[in-house]
C-alpha positions as CSV (number, residue, x, y, z in Angstrom):
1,X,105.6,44.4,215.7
2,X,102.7,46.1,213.6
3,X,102.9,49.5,212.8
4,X,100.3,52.0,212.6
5,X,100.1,54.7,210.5
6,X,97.8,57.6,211.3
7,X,96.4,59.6,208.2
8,X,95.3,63.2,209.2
9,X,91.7,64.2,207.8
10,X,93.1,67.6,207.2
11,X,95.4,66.3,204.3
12,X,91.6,65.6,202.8
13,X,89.4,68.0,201.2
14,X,86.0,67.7,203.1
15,X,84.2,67.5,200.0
16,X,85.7,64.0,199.2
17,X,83.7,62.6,202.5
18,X,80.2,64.6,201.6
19,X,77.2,62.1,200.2
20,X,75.5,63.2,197.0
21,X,72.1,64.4,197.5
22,X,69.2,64.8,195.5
23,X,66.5,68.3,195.8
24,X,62.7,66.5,197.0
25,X,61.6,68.5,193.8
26,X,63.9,67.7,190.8
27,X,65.4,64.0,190.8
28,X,67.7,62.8,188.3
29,X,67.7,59.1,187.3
30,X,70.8,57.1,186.7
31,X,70.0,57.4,182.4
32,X,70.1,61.3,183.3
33,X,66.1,61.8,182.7
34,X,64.4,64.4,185.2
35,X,61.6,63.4,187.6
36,X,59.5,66.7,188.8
37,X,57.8,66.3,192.2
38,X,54.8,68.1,192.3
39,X,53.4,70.0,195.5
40,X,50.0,70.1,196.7
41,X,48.7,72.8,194.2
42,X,50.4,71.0,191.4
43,X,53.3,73.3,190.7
44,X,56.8,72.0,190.0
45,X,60.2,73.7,188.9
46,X,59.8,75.0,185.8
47,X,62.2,73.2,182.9
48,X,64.1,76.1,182.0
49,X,66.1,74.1,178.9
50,X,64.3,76.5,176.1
51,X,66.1,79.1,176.5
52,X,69.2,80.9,174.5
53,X,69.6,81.3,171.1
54,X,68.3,78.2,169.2
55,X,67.2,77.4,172.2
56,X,70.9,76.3,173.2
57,X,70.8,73.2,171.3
58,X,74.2,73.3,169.6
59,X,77.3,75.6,169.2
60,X,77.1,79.2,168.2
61,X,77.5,79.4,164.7
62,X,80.8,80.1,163.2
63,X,79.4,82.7,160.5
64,X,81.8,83.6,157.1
65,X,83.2,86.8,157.0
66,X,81.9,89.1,154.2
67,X,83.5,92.4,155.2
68,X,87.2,93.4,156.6
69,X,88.1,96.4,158.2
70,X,90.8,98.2,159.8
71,X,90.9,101.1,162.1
72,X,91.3,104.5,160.3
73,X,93.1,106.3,162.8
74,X,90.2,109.1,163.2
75,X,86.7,108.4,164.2
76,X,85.5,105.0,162.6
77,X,82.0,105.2,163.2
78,X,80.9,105.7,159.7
79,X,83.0,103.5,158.2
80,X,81.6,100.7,160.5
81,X,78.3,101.3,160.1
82,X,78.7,102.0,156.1
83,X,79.8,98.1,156.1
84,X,76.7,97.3,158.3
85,X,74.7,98.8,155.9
86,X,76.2,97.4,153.1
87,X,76.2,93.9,154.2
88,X,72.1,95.1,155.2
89,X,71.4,95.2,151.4
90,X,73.1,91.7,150.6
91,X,70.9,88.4,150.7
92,X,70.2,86.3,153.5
93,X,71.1,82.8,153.0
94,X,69.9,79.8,153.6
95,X,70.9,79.3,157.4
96,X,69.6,82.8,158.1
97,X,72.6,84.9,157.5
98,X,74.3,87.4,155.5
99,X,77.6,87.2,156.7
100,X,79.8,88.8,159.2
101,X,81.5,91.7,159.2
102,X,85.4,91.4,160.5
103,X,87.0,94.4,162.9
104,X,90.5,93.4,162.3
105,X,93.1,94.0,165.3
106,X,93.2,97.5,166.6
107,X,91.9,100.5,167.9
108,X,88.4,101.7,166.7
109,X,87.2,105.1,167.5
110,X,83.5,105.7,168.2
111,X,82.3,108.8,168.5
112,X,78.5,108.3,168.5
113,X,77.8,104.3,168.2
114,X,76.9,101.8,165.4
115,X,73.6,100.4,165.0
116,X,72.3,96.7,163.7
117,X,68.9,96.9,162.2
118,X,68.8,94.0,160.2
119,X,68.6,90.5,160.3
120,X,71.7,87.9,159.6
121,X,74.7,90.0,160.3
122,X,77.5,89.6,162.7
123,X,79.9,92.2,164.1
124,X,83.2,90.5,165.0
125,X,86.6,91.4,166.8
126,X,89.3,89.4,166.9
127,X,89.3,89.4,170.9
128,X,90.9,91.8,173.3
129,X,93.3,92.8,170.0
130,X,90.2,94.8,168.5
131,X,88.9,97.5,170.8
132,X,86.1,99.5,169.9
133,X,86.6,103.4,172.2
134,X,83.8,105.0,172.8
135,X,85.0,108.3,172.8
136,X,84.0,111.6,174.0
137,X,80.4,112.6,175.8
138,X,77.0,111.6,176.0
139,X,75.2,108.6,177.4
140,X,74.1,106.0,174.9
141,X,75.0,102.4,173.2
142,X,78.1,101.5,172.2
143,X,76.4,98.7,169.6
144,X,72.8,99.0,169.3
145,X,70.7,96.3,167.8
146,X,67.6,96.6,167.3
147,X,64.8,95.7,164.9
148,X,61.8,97.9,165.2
149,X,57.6,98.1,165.7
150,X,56.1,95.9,168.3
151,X,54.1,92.7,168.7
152,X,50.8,92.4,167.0
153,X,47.7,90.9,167.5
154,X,46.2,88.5,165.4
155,X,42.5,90.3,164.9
156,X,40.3,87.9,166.3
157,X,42.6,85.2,167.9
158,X,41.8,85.7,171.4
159,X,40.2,82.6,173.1
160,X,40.0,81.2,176.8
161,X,42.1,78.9,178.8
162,X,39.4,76.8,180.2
163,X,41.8,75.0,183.3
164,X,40.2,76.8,186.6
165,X,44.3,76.7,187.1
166,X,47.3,75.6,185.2
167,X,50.1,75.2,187.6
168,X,54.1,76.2,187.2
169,X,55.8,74.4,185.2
170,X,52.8,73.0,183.2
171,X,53.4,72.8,179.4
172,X,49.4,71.3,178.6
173,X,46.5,74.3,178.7
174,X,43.1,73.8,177.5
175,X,41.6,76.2,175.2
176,X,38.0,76.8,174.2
177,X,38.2,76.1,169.9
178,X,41.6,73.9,169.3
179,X,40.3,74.1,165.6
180,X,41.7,77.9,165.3
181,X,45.0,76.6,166.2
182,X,47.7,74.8,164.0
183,X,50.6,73.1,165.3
184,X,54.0,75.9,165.2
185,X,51.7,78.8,165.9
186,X,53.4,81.9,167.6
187,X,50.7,82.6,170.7
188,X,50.8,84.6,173.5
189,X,49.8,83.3,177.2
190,X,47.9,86.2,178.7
191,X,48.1,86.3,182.3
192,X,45.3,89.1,183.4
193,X,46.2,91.3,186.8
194,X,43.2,92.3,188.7
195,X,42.9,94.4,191.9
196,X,41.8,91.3,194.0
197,X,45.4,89.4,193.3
198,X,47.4,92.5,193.7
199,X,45.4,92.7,197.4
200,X,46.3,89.2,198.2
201,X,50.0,90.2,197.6
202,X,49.4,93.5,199.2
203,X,50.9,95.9,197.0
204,X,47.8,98.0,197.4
205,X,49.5,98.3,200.4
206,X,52.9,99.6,200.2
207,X,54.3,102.0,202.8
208,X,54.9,105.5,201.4
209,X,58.0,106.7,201.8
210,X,57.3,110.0,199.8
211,X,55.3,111.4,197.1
212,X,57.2,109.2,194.4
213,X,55.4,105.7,196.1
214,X,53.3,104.1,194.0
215,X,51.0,101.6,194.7
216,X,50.6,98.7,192.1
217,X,47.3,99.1,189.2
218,X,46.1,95.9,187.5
219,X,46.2,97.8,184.0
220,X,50.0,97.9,184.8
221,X,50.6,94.2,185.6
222,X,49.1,91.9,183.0
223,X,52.1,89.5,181.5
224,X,52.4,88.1,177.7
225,X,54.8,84.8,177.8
226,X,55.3,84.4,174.0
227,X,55.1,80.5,173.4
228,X,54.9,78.2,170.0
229,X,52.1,74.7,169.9
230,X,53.7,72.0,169.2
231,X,51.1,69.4,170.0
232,X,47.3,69.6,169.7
233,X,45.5,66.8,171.7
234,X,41.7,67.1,172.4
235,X,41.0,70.4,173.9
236,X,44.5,71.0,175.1
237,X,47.2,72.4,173.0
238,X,51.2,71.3,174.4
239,X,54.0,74.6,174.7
240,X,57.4,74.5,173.8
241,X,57.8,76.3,177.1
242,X,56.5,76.1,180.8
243,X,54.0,78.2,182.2
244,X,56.0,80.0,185.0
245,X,53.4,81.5,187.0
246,X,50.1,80.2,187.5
247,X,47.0,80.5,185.5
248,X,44.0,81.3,188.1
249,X,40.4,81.7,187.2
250,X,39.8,83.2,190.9
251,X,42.3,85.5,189.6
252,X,40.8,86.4,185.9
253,X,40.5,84.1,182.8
254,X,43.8,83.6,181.4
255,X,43.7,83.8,177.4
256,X,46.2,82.9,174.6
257,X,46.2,84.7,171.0
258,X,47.7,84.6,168.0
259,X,50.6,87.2,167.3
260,X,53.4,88.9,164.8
261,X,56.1,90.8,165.2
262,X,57.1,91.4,161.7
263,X,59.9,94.5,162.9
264,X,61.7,92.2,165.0
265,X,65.3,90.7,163.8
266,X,67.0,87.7,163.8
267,X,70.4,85.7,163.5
268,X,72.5,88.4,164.8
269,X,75.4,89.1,167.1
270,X,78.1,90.8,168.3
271,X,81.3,88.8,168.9
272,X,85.2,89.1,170.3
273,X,85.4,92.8,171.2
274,X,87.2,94.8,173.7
275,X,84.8,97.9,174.7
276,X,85.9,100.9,176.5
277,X,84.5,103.8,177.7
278,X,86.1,107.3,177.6
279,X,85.7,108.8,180.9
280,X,86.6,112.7,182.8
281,X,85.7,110.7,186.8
282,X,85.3,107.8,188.7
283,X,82.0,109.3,189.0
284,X,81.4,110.4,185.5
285,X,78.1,109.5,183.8
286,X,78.4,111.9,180.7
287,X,80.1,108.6,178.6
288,X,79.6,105.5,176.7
289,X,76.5,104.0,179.5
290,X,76.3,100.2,177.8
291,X,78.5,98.4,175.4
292,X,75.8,95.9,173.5
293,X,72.3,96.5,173.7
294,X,69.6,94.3,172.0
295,X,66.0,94.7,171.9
296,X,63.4,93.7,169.2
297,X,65.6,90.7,168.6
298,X,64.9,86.9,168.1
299,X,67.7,84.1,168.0
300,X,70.7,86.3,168.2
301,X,73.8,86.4,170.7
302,X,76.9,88.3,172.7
303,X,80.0,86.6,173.1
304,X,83.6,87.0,174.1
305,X,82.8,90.9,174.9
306,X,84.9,93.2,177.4
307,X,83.1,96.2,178.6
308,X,85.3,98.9,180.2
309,X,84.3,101.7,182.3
310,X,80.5,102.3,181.0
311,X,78.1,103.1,183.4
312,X,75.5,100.6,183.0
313,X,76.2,97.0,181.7
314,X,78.4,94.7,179.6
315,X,75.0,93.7,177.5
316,X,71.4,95.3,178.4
317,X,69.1,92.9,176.7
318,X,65.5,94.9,176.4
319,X,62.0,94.1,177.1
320,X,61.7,92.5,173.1
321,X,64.4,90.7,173.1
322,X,63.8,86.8,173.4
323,X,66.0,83.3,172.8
324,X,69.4,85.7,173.1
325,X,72.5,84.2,174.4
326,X,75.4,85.9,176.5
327,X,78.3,83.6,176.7
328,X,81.5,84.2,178.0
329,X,81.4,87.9,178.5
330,X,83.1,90.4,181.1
331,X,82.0,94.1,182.5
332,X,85.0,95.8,184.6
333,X,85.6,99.1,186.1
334,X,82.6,101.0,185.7
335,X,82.6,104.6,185.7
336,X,79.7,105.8,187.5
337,X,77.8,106.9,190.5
338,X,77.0,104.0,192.8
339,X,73.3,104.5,193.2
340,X,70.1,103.2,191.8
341,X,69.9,102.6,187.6
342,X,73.7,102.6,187.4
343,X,75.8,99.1,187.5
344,X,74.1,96.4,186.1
345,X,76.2,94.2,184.7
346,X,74.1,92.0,182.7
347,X,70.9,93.1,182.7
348,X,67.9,90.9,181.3
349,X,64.4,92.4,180.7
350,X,63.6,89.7,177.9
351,X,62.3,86.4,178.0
352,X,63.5,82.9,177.2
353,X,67.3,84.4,177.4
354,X,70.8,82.4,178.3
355,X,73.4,84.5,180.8
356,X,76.4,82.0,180.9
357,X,80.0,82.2,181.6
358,X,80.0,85.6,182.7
359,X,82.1,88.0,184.7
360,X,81.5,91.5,186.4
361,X,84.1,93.2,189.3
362,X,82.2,96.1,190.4
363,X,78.9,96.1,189.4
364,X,75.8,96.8,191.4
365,X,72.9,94.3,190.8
366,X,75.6,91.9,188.2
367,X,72.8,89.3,187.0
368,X,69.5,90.7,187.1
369,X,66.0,91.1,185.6
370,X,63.7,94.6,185.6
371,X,60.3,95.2,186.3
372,X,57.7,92.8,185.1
373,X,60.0,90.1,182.9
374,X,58.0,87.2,181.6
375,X,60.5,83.9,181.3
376,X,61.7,81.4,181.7
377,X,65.3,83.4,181.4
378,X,68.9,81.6,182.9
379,X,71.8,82.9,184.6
380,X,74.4,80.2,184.8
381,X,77.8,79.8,185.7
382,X,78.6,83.5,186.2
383,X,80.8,85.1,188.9
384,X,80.9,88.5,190.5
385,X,83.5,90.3,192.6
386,X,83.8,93.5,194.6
387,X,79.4,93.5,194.2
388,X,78.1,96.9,195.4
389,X,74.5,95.5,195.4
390,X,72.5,92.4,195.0
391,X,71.9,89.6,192.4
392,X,68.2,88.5,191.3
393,X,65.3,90.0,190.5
394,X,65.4,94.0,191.0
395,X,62.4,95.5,190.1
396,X,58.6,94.6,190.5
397,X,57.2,90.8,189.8
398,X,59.7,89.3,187.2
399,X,58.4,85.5,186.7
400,X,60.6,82.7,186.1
401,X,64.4,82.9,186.5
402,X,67.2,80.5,187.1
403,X,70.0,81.4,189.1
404,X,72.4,78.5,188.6
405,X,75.8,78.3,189.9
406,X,76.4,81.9,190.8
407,X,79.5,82.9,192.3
408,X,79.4,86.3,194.0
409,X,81.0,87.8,197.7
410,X,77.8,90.0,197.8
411,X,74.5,89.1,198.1
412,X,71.5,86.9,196.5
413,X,68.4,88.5,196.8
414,X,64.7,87.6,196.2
415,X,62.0,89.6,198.5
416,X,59.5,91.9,199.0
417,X,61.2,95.4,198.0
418,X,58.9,96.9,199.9
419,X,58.5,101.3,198.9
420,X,62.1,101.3,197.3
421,X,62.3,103.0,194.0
422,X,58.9,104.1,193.6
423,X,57.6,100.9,195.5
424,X,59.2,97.7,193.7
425,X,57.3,95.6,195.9
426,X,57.6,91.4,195.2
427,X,60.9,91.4,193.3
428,X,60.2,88.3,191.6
429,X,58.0,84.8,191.5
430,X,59.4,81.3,190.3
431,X,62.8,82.4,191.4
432,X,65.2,79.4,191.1
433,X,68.4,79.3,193.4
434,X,70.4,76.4,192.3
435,X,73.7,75.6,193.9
436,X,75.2,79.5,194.5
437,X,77.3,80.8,196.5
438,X,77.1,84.2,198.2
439,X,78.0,86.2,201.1
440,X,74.3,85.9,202.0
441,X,70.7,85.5,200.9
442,X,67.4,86.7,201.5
443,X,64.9,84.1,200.1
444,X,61.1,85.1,200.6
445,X,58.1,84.7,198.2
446,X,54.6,86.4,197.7
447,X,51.6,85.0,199.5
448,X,49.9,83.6,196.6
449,X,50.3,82.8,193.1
450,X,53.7,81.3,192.5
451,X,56.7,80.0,194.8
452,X,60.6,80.9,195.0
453,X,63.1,78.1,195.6
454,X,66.4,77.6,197.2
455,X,68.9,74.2,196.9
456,X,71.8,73.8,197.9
457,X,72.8,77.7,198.4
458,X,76.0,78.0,200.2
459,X,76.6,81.0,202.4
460,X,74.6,83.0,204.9
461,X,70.7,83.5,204.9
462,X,68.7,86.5,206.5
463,X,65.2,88.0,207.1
464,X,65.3,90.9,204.2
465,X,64.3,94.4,204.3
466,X,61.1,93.6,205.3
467,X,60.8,90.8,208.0
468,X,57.6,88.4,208.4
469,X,57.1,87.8,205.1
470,X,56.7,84.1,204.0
471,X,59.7,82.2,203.2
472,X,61.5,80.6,200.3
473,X,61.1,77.4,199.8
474,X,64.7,76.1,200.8
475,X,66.5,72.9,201.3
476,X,70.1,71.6,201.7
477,X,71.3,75.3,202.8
478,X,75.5,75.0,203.3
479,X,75.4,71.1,202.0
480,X,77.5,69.6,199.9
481,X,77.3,67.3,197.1
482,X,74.0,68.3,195.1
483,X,73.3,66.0,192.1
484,X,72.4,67.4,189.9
485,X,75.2,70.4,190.2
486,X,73.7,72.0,187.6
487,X,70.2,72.1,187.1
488,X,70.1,74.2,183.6
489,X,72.8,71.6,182.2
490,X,70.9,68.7,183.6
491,X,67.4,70.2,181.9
492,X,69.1,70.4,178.6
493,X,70.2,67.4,178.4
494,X,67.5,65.6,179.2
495,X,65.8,68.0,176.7
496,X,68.1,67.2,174.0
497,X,67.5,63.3,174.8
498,X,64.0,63.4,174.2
499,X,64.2,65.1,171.0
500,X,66.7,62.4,169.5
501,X,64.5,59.9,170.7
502,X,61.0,61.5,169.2
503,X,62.7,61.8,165.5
């Protein structure tokens, strides 16, 4: 007599029955190399492997300690920054750096906050044992590091990008004289506004809600994506980044030009510290408003930081910041209002920066970009619970993001913000959704110019604030099994691979 035995799917996760699947615009061969599927106007996914400090090509360094401290017992803030200083007026060695400066275990009282303005020096905790209190009133930066000046123009650098249109994710432009342009130049790609594009995205057109609505000014909207040549070939020079919005004649001449930035820092960061926030209210905003701020810096990072009960962020990274990487950080129990310009957890108005392995309970808008960000820039592998607002771009035509495995039980968010603020308008352009889940999503994109994309998002979609507007490009919404599961990862190693191969 045979005997049957009956095996109950349930006993089975789902996922073990699902087929792996492949996005019609990024394929990934069996060797791990990328193929990118072009659209009719040319444009692809942008590779978004350049960013992060070195470009994310190995390990943060492990830098020497120069300097020791322990907590005085009073307020430490000048004994802090007296070793910053001091270590400022050592050399810089070869690998970039001076040393790092060692916060032994305890309690460090901050009344006012300490300040990085040099290049090659690390500030370093030894985890949630050193805890650095902002104490007492007034808003401002725990850690502030910052070089200083701004970009320069190289006098009489300017030339035209002769392609009637270079399309996303392009890394070849042609130029009008290749012969004023060496291989590992530091150029700017200028992408003009004018009052024609702004009409075809119709933010001449934004509905006033009061006196504060603005409507959008060319002068306003031009975009500088800092870029190095690393091939010259003909007429056309090769980037060691994508273009992430498209280059359009009909729209104005794009141009590149030669640039410094001689104020700017580099090899820095701020490592293994527990920040917390003094507080009088849950509503309190008279207090410590971010723990790690950076701006004016190049190749330089935040890792293993707690942020307790500021009002802002974990890590604001500003407008001059570029190739920084966030790793492994935390923002908890903010102490604020919960209204606009309060609660964002990671905020990124920089280009060419890495947002990975993070955590925020509480936050507002947890991974976002500002008003007019030039990337490519990555979130990856982040989470967020208890969100109060959305995730993605926030604020007026940021350009080139990845949003790559994000975790959140709010909201994912790229559309037309229509007169919010003082009329945000399109949030964002070349907005990569990769393999998130959320609560739900609204996924739009402009008329013209550039396109937002959606795979394999799992959770619930929806119109946005303002319906009618033209959708996201989407595919495999709620499906299982995307390959790869990680576009950013994917990118870089197939980035990584090349370069082996070309030494």
């Amino acid at each position: 007599m045979k005997k049957f035995v009956y095996i109950s799917l349930l006993l089975f996760p789902l996922h073990l029955f699902s087929q792996e699947w492949q996005s019609q615009w990024v394929k990934q061969g069996k060797d791990g190399a990328l193929q990118y599927i072009p659209d009719s106007d040319g444009d692809i996914i942008p590779d978004f492997s350049g960013v992060g400090y070195q470009k994310n090509r190995a390990p943060l360094p492990n830098v020497p300690t120069v300097i020791s401290l322990r907590p005085s017992g009073n307020d430490d803030t000048e004994q802090i920054q007296q070793a910053i200083d001091k270590l400022a007026a050592m050399p810089v060695g070869k690998e970039g750096f001076r040393g790092a400066i060692l916060l032994d275990k305890g309690e460090y009282r901050i009344a006012k906050n300490v300040r990085i303005h040099t290049s090659g020096i690390v500030l370093r905790g030894r985890g949630q044992e050193t805890k650095l209190i902002a104490t007492g009133k007034g808003q401002r930066n725990l850690i502030y590091v910052s070089g200083q000046g701004s970009l320069q123009e190289i006098r009489d650098s300017r030339q035209r990008i002769i392609n009637k249109r270079v399309p996303v994710g392009a890394k070849w432009i042609r130029v009008e004289d290749v012969k004023r342009l060496n291989v590992g130049d530091s150029i700017i790609v200028y992408r003009p506004a004018t009052a024609e594009w702004i009409h075809d995205i119709q933010m001449d057109q934004i509905e006033m809600r009061d006196s504060n609505t603005v409507q959008w000014k060319p002068e306003e909207y031009s975009l500088q994506f800092e870029r190095m040549i690393t091939k010259i070939a003909g007429d056309s020079i090769q980037l060691d980044n994508p273009i992430v919005m498209a280059m359009e004649e009909k729209y104005g001449e794009g141009e590149i030009f030669r640039y410094t930035f001689p104020g700017r820092i580099n090899h820095v960061g701020v490592e293994d510290l527990l920040c917390i926030s003094e507080f009088e209210s849950d509503t309190d905003e008279d207090h410590g408003w971010s723990a790690v701020f950076m701006g004016r810096v190049e190749n330089g990072w935040v890792k293993g930081v707690t942020a307790k009960h500021f009002g802002f962020s974990c890590v604001n990274l500003g407008y001059q910041s570029r190739n920084i990487t966030v790793s492994d950080c935390t923002f908890l129990e903010a102490k604020s209002q919960i209204t606009g310009s309060r609660r964002y957890s990671f905020n990124n108005d920089g280009q060419l920066n890495l947002v990975m392995n993070c955590y925020a309970r509480g936050g507002r808008h947890d991974y976002v970009t500002g008003a007019r960000v030039s990337g490519p820039n990555v979130f990856v592998d982040c989470k967020a619970d208890s969100a109060l607002a959305d995730i993605g771009p926030h604020h007026r035509w940021a350009v080139g993001t990845l949003y790559d495995n994000i975790e959140t039980d709010g909201e994912i968010n790229v559309q037309d913000r229509g007169n919010w603020g003082t009329g945000h308008g399109w949030a964002g352009v070349t907005q990569v959704i990769w393999n998130c889940k959320v609560k739900r999503a609204a996924l739009q994109q402009p008329p013209v110019s550039a396109k937002n994309y959606a795979v394999g998002l799992q959770g619930a979609t929806y119109e946005g604030r303002l319906p009618g507007r033209p959708p996201a490009l989407q595919e495999g919404q709620n499906k299982v099994g995307l390959h790869p599961d990680s576009l950013y990862r994917a990118q870089l190693n197939d980035a990584i691979k090349k370069e082996k191969n070309e030494e």
